[in-house]
C-alpha positions as CSV (number, residue, x, y, z in Angstrom):
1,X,6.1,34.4,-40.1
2,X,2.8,36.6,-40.3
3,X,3.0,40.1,-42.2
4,X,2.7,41.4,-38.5
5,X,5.8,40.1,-36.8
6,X,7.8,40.9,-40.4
7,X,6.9,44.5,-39.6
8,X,7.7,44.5,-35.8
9,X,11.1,42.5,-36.6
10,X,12.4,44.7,-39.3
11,X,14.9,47.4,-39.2
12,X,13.6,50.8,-39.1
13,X,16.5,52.9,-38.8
14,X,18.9,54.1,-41.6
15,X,21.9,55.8,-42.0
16,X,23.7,57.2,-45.5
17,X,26.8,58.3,-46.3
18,X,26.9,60.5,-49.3
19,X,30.4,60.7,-50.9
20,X,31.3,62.9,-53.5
21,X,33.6,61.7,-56.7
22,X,35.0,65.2,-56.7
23,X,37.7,66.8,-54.1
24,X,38.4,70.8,-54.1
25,X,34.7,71.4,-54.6
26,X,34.3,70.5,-58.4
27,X,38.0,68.8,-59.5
28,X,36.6,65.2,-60.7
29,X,38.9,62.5,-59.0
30,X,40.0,59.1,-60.7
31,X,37.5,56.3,-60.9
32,X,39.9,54.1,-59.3
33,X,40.1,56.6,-56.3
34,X,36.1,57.4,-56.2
35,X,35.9,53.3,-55.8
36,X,37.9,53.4,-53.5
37,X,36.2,56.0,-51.9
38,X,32.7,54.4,-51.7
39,X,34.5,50.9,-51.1
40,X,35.9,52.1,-48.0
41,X,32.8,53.8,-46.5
42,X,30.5,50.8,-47.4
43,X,33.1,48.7,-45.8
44,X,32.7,50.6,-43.0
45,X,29.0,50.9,-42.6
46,X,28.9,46.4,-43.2
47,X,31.4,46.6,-40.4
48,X,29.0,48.6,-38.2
49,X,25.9,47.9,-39.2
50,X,25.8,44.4,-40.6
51,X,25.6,45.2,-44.6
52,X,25.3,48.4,-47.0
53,X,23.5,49.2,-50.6
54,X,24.8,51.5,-53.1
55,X,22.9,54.2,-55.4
56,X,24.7,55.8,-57.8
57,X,23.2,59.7,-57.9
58,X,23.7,63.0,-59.2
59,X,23.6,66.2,-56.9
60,X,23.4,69.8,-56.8
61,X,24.4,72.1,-54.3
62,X,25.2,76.0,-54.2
63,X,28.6,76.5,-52.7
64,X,30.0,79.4,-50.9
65,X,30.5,81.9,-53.7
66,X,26.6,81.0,-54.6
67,X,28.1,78.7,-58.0
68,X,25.7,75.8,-58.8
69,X,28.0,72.6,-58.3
70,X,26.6,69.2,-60.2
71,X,28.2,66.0,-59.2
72,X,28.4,62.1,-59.1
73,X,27.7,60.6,-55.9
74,X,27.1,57.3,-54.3
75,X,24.6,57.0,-51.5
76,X,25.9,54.4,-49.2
77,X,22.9,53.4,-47.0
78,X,23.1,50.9,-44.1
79,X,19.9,49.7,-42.1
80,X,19.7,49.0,-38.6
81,X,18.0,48.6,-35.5
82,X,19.1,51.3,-33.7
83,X,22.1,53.5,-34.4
84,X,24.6,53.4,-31.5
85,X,26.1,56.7,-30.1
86,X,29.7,55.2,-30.8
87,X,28.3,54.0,-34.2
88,X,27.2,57.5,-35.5
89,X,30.4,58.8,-34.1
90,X,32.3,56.5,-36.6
91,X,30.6,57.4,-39.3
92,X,31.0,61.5,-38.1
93,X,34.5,60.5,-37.9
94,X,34.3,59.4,-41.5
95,X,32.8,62.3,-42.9
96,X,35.3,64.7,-41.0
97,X,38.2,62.5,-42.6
98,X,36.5,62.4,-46.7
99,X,36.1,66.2,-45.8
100,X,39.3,67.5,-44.7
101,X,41.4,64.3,-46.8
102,X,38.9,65.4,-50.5
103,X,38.8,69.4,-49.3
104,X,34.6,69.7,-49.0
105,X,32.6,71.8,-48.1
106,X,30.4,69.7,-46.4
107,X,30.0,65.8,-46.3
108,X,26.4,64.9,-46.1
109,X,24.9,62.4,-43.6
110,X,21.3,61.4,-43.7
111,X,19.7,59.4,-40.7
112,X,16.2,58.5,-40.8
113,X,15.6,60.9,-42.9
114,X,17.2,63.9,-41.2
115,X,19.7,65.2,-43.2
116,X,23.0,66.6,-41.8
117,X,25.7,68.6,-43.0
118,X,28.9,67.2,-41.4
């Protein structure tokens, strides 16, 4: 296989998950719970997208009474040919759930690197 047809064959669209180790805005959760957390939405992504990879991060965000929030999140990224309507409605569907279930703000999204605000 040329360096050519490597490029042409790969996958060259994401999609990541951010989830958040906290739930009320800033109340840290068990580290049993946050792996289960990131367990079950990298489960998911494998399921629809053939495989995800894990980075540990920190983030920042302002929240609604303007208060600088600093947590731990996992980035769960899956790679893919092409990102199904009913596919990104799963994940949506996700998000939605670890928002209300965890009480967020927001649950982040990020697909080809457009970042969304579920």
């Amino acid at each position: 296989m040329d360096t050519t047809e490597i490029v042409i064959n790969g996958l060259h669209e994401y999609i990541t998950v951010y989830v958040p180790s906290t739930q009320s805005l800033n109340q840290a959760i068990s580290e049993d719970e946050y792996t289960s957390r990131v367990d079950y939405t990298a489960g998911l992504l494998s399921e629809l997208f053939g495989g995800a990879t894990l980075t540990p991060s920190i983030g920042y965000y302002k929240d609604h009474t303007g208060k600088i929030v600093k947590e731990n999140i996992t980035q769960v990224k899956a790679y893919t040919n092409h990102i199904t309507d009913g596919n990104l409605e799963k994940v949506i569907a996700h998000a939605n759930e670890l928002k209300a279930r965890y009480a967020q703000e927001a649950i982040s999204i990020e697909i080809n690197n457009t970042l969304l605000f579920i």
